[in-house]
C-alpha positions in Angstrom: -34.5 -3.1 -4.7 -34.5 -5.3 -1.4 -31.1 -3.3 0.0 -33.3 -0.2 -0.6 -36.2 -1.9 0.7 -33.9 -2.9 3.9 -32.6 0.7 4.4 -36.0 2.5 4.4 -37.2 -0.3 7.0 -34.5 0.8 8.9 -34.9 4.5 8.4 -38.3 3.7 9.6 -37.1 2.0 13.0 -34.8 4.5 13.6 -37.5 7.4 12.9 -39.9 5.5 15.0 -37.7 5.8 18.0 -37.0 9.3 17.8 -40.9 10.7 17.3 -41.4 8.1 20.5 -39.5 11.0 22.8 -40.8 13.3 24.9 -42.2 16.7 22.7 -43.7 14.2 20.0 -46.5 16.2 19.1 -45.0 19.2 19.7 -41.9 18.0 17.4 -44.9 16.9 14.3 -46.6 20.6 14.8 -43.2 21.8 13.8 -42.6 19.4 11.1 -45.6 20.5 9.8 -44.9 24.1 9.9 -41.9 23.7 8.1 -43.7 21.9 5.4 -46.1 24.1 5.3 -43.6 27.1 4.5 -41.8 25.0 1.9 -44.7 24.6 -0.2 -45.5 28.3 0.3 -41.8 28.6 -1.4 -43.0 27.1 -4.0 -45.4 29.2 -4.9 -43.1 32.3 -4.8 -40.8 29.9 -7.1 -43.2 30.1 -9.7 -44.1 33.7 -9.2 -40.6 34.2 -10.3 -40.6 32.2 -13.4 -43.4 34.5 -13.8 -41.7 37.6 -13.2 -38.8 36.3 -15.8 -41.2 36.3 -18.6 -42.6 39.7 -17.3 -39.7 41.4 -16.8 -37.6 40.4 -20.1 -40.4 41.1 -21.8 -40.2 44.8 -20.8 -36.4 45.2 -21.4 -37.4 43.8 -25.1 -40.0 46.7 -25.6 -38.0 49.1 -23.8 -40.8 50.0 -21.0 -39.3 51.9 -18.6 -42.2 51.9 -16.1 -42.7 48.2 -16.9 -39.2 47.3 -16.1 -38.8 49.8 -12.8 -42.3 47.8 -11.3 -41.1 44.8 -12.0 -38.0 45.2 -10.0 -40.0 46.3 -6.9 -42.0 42.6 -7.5 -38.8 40.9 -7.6 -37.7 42.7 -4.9 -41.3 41.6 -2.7 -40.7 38.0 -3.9 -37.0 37.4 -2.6 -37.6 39.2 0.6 -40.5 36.7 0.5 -38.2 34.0 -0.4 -35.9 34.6 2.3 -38.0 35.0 4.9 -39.9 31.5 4.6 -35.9 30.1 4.1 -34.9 31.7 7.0 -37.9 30.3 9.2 -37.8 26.4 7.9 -34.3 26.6 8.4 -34.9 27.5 12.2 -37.4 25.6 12.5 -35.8 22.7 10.8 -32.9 23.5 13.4 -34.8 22.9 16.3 -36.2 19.5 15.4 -33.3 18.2 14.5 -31.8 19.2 18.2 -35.3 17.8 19.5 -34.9 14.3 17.3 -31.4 13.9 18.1 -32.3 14.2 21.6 -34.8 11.6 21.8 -32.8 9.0 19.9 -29.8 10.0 21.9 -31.7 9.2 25.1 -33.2 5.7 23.3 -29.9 4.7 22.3 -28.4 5.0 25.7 -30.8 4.0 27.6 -29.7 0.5 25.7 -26.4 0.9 26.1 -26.7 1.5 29.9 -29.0 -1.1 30.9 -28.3 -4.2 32.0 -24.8 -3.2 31.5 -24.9 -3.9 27.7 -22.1 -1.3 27.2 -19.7 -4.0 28.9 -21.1 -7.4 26.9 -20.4 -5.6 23.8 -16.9 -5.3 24.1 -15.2 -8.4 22.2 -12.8 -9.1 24.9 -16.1 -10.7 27.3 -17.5 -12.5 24.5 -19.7 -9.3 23.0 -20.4 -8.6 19.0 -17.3 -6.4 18.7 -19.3 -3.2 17.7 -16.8 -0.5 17.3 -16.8 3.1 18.8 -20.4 3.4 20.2 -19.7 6.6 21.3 -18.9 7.8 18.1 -23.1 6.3 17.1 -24.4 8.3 19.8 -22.8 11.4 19.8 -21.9 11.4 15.7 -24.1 9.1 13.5 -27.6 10.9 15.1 -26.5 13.9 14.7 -25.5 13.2 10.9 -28.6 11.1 10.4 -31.0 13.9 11.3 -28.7 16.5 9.7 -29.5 14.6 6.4 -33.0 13.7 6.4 -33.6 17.1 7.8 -31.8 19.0 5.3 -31.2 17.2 1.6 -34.2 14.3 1.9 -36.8 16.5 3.3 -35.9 19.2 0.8 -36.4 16.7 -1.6 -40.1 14.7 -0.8 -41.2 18.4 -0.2 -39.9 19.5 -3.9 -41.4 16.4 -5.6 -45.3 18.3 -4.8 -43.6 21.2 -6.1 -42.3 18.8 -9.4 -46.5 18.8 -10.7 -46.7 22.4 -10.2 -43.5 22.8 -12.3 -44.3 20.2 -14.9 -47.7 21.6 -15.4 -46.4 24.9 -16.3 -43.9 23.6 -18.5 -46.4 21.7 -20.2 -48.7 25.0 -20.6 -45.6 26.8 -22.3 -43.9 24.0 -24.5 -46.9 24.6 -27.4 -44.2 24.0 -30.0 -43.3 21.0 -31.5 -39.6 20.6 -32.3 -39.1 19.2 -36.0 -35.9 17.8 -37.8 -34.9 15.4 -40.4 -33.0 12.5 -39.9 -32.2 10.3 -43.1 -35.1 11.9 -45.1 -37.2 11.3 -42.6 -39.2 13.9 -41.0 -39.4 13.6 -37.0 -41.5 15.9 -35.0 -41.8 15.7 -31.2 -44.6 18.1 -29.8 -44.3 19.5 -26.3 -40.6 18.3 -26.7 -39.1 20.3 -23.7 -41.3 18.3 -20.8 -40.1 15.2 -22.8 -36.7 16.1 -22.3 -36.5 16.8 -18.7 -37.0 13.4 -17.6 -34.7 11.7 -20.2 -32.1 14.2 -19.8 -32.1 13.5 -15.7 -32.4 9.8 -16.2 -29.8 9.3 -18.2 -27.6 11.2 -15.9 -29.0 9.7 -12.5 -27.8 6.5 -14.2 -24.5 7.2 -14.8 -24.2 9.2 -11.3 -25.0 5.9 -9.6 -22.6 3.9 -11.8 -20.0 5.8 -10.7 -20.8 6.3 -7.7 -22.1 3.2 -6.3 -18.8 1.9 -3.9 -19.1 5.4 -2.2 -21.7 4.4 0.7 -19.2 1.3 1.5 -16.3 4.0 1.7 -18.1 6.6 3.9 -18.6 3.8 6.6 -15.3 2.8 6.8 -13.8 6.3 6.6 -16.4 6.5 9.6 -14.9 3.8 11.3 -10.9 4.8 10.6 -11.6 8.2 11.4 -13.3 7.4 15.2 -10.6 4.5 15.8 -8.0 7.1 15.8 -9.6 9.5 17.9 -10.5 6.9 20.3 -7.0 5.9 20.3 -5.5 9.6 21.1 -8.2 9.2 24.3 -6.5 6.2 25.7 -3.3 7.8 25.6 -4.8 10.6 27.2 -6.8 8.9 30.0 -4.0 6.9 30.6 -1.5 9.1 30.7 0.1 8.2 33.9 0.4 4.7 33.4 2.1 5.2 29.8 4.8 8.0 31.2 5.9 5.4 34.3 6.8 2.4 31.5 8.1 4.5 29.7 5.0 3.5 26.7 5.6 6.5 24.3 7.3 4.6 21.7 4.5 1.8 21.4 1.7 4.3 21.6 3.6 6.2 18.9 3.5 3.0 16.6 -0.7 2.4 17.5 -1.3 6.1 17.0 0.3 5.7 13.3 -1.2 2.7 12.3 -4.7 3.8 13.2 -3.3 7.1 11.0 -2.5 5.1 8.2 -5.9 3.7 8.2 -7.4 7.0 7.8 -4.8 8.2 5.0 -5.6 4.8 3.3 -9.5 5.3 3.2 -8.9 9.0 2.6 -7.4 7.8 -0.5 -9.4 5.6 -1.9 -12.5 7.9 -0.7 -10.9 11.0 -2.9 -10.1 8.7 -5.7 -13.5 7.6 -6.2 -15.2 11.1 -5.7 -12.5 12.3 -8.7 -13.5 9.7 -10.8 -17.5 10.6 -9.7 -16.9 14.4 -10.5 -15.6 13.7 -14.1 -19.1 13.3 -14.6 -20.8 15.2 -12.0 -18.8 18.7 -12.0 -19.6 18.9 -15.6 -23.4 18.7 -15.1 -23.4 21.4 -12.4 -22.1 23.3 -14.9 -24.2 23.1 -17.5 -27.2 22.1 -15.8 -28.5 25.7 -15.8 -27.6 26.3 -19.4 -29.1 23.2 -21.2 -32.5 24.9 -20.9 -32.3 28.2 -22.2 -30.7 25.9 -25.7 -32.9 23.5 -25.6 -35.8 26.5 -25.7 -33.5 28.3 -28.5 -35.4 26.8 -31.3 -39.0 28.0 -30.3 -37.1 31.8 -29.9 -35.1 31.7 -33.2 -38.4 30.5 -35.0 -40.3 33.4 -33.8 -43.3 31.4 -31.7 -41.5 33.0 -28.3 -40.5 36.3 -27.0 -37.6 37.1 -25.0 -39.2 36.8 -21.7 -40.9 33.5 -22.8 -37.8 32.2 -23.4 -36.6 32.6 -20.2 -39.9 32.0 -18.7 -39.6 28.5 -20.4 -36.3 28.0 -19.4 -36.6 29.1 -15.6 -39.5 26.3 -15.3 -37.5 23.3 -17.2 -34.9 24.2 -15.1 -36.8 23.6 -12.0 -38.2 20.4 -13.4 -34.7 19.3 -14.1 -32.7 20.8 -10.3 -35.9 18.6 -8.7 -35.1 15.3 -10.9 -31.7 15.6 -10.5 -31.7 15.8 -6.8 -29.9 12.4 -6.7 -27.3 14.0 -8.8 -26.3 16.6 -6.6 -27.1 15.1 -3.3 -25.1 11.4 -4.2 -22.4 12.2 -1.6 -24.6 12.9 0.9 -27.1 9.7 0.6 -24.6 7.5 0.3 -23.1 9.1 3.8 -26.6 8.7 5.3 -26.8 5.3 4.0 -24.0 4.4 6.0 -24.7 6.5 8.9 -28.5 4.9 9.6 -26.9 1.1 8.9 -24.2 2.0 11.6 -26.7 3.0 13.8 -29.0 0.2 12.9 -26.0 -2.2 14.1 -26.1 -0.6 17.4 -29.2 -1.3 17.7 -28.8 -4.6 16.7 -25.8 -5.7 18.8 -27.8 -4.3 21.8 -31.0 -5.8 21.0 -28.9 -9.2 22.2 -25.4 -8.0 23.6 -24.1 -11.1 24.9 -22.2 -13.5 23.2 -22.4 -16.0 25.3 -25.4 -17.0 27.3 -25.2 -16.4 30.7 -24.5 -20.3 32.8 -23.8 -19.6 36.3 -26.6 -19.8 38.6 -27.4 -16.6 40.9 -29.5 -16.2 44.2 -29.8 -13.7 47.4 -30.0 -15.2 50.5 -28.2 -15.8 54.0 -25.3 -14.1 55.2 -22.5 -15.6 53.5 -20.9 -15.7 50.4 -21.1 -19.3 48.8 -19.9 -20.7 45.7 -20.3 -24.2 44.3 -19.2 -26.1 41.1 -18.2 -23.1 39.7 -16.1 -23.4 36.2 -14.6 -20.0 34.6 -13.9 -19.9 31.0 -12.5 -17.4 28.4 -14.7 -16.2 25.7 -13.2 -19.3 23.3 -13.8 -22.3 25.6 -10.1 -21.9 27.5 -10.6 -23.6 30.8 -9.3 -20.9 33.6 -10.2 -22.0 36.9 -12.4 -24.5 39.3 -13.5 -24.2 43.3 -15.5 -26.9 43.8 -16.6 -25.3 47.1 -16.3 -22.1 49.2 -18.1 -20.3 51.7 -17.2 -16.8 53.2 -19.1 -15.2 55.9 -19.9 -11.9 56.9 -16.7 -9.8 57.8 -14.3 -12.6 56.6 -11.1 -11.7 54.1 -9.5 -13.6 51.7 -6.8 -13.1 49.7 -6.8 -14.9 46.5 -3.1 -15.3 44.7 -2.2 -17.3 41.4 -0.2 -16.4 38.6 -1.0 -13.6 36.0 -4.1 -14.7 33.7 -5.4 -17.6 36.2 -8.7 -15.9 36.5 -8.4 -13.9 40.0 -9.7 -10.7 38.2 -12.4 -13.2 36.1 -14.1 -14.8 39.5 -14.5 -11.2 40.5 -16.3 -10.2 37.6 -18.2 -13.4 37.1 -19.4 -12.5 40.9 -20.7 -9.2 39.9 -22.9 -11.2 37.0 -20.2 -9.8 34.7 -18.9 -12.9 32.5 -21.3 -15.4 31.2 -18.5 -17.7 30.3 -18.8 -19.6 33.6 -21.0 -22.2 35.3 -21.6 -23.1 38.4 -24.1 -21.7 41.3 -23.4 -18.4 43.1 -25.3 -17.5 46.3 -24.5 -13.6 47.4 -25.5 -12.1 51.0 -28.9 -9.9 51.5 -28.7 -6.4 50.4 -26.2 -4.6 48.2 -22.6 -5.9 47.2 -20.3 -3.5 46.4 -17.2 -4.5 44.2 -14.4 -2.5 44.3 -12.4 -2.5 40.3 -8.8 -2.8 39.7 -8.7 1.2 38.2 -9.9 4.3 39.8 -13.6 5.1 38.7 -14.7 8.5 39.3 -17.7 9.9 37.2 -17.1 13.1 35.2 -18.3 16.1 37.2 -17.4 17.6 40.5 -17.9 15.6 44.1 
């Protein structure tokens, strides 16, 4: 209960940022339109458990007219059906683009700022957070996707549950009796009692099965995103691998990050086989266990035809509602592990540095001045000391050492990039401009 609890807290942050965007109440209006046609849906749901009884009731007397009017009323009530479908799911369409917008826009604006997107990286001393790009552009749009689609159809289907629960209750009049050692057992309204049980039962062993799935799903995430974001570094650095001659080693990381995904894929498709020995079996019968379970009442005479299946169209609605977890496990366990990816994000960029920033920095003068300043790697490995130096205005210096003395390092630790330093930095007025070892040109045109 206290993971749970700690997942819907997080939902909750994560929701809370997205209805913060621009549109908000434009983005609850349609929220609430969609809801609104949902629950009109179920209302032509029940008008066709309705028309069940009504129409199998007619093909049992044989009446003709009966049985040619009801066909135009089923034919009202899908069109009916289909047109409030076919508007939520619009609807539904467009605030999910509107949603992922906004938390698009909140997550970067974190990443971007106060260049959070470079203290994250594990190399200066950040939390290690893998593929962000993959949170922005992948994990919203799944997390909306979800809680749009399965979780929404759900909360709105548990108002519809009471509708469908009352009218079971109005048709199970009959008790179902039986013996059992000589005893006689008799369980009135026994159909609403066996909904519940029936689902329960099943939710339970769904879960037990299915438990280590959520776990999975995040690192299949993870495996899946390493290895595209492996095929881009070959890509972007094209150049660089085809002069050293690099294909061979970027062969060998391209199939280890591979054989990551085959080896999640594989435990991932073993655990799903051993979910649907259970699962696949339910789906099947799920749609059948009411019309048996109503076969008593039928074969003792105290229901028609069409109340049979009147009886059984509303258990089974009852029973497709409750089993919700059932038939959407794979995908909460996926959003499970989608919103606590994304919560790490957030997290990690709440505080991105790992190491508080120690060099001192002020504007002033028109020189560059350094003093006392230490330069460390992200362990504690001492890299280099200048006790003193001053540069003024139009001066060059040109800074040699050996490979990994920290030439690259006092550069960044200048630009306020690498709090693993100490020390007291005094830059000239205005802007300073440094220049980095690769080409940097933004995506786009000039």
């Amino acid at each position: 209960m206290r993971s749970l609890g700690r997942l819907l807290a997080l939902i909750w942050r994560i929701l809370k940022l997205a209805a913060a965007g621009p549109g908000k109440l434009v983005n609850l209006l349609i929220l609430g339109v969609v809801i609104a046609l949902a629950l009109i849906g179920i209302h032509v749901s029940v008008g066709l458990i309705n028309w069940s009884r009504d129409f199998y009731n007619a093909l049992q007397k044989l009446d003709v007219p009966e049985v040619v009017h009801q066909l135009a009323v089923f034919a009202a009530l899908i069109a009916t059906s289909a047109a409030l479908h076919l508007a939520g799911t619009y609807l539904k369409q467009t605030l999910l683009i509107r949603w992922r917008g906004a938390l698009t826009h909140a997550l970067l604006d974190r990443w971007l700022a106060d260049k959070t997107y470079w203290f994250l990286d594990p190399v200066h001393g950040g939390d290690g957070i893998d593929n962000p790009d993959q949170r922005v552009a992948e994990d919203a749009r799944l997390f909306f996707e979800i809680l749009l689609g399965d979780i929404l159809e759900f909360a709105i289907s548990l108002v519809g549950l009471a509708t469908y629960v009352t009218l079971l209750w109005q048709l199970s009049t009959f008790p179902l009796a039986f013996t059992v050692f000589g005893i006689a057992i008799e369980i009135p309204r026994y159909m609403v009692w066996a909904a519940p049980i029936y689902v329960a039962i099943s939710t339970g062993i769904t879960h037990w099965l299915g438990r280590p799935l959520t776990g999975l799903y995040a690192e299949q995430q993870k495996r899946e995103a390493d290895l595209r974001y492996a095929l881009v570094h070959v890509r972007r650095s094209a150049e660089a691998v085809a002069l050293h001659d690099g294909e061979a080693a970027e062969r060998r990381m391209l199939d280890d990050r591979f054989a990551g995904v085959v080896g999640i894929w594989n435990r991932v498709i073993l655990r799903e086989l051993i979910l649907g020995t259970f699962t696949r079996p339910y789906f099947q019968t799920v749609l059948r266990i009411p019309t048996f379970l109503a076969l008593p009442a039928f074969l003792a005479g105290k229901a028609t035809l069409g109340g049979l299946t009147q009886l059984a169209s509303a258990f089974q609605n009852v029973v497709t509602t409750l089993s919700f977890f059932l038939f959407r496990y794979k995908k909460l366990a996926e959003f499970a592990a989608t919103a606590k990816r994304i919560g790490r994000f957030l997290d990690a960029m709440a505080a991105p540095a790992g190491t508080p920033m120690r060099l001192e920095r002020q504007t002033g003068g028109e020189s560059l001045v350094l003093r006392d300043l230490m330069l460390e790697t992200p362990d504690g490995r001492r890299l280099l000391e200048l006790p003193a130096l001053t540069l003024a205005r139009g001066e060059h210096v040109w800074l040699r050492g050996a490979s990994g003395l920290g030439k690259s390092t006092l550069i960044k630790a200048l630009a306020g990039l690498w709090p693993a330093a100490e020390g007291k930095v005094t830059t000239p007025a205005g802007k300073v401009l440094f220049l980095p070892q690769q080409v940097y040109l933004p995506i786009g045109s000039i």
